[in-house]
N, C-alpha and C positions, 0 to 999 in steps of 0.2 A: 467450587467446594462449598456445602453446604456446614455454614456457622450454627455452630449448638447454641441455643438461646441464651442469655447470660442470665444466671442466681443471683436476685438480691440476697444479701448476704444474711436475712432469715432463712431463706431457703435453701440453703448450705448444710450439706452435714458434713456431724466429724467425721475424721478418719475413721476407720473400721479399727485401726490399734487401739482406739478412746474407747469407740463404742464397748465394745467385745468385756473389758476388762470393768468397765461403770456397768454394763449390764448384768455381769455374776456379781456386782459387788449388792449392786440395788438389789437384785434377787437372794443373796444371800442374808443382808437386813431386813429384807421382806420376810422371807421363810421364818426368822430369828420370831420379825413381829407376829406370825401368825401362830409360834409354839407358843407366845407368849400369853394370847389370846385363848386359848384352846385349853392352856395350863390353866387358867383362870375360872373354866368352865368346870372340871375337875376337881377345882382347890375351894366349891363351893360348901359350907361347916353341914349345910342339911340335905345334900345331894342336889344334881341337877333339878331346876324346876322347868316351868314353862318359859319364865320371863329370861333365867338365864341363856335359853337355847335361842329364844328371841336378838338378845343381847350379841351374843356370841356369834350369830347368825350375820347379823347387821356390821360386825367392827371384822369380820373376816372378807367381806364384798370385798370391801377396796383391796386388805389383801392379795385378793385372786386378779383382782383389775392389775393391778403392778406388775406382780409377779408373772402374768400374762406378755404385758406390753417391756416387760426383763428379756421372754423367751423370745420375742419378737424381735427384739432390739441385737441379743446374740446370735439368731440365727440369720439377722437380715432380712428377714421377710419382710415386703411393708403389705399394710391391708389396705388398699383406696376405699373400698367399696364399705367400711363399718366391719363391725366385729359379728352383727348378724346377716343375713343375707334378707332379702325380701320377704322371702315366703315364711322364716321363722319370725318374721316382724309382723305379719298377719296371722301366725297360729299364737303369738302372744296378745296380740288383740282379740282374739277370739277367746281367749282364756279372761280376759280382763271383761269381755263382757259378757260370759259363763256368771262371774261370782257374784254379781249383785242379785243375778236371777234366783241362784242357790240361796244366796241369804233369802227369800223372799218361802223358802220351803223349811227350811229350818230353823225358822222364826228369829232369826237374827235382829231383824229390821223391829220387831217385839222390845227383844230384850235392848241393845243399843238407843231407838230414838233416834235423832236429828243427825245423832253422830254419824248412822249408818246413811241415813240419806245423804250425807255430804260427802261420802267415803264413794258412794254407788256414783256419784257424779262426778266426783274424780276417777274412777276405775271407766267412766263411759267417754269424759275428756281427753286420757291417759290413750285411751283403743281409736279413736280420731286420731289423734296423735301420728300412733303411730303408725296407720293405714295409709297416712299421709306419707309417713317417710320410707313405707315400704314401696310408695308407688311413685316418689321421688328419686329415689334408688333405681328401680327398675329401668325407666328413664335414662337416666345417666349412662347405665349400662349398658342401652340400645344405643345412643349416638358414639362416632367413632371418638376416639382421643385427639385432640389438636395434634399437629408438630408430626403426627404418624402418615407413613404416605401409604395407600391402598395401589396393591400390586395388579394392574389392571392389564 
């Protein structure tokens, strides 16, 4: 009889009665934090600006990351492979190295200065990055999983 491998006990999860009821509960504090966020964009005295939608933009991300890894947690899904797949981790590279070219036509790199040249080189660092992880990934998901036996 083939022994299941033993969990250290990081690698344990709770029950599914834990999960299930912490996951609506985190999702529904999350939702709470994100009307809260959104009300704030609204309750601006001289209407939405640029810097608000900025603002607003940035404190709702994590929002959506939670409230994400909530629906995951209730439904039992798990993701092995990241929340992107490969291919969208190279069309986000390809976009990251789209916009420093653009600044380069719309006189960005003019009006900004140094700041932009060190933004264009983080946005070139950032598409390495993740070229790398999209072909990291790929990788992964050609070799079989340990522990799995191939029906031969």
């Amino acid at each position: 009889m083939d022994e299941l491998p033993q969990l250290d006990w990081r690698e344990r999860e709770l029950p599914r009665w834990v999960q299930v009821p912490a996951g609506i509960v985190l999702g529904l504090l999350t939702l709470l934090c994100g009307l809260a966020i959104v009300s704030l964009f609204f309750l601006a005295p001289k209407g939405p600006s640029t810097l608000a939608i900025v603002v607003v933009s940035l404190l709702l991300l994590p929002c959506v990351g939670v409230l994400i890894k909530c629906i995951r947690i209730v439904t039992g899904r798990k993701l092995k492979g990241g929340v992107f797949s490969p291919t969208a981790l190279r069309v986000v590279a390809v976009v990251m190295l789209v916009m420093p070219i653009v600044g380069l036509f719309t006189g960005y790199y003019r009006e900004m200065g140094l700041a932009a040249v060190w933004q264009a080189l983080i946005y070139f660092l950032g598409a390495i990055g993740l070229r790398q992880l999209a072909r990291k990934r790929e990788s992964q998901a050609c070799q079989p999983q340990s522990g799995t036996q191939n029906p031969v």
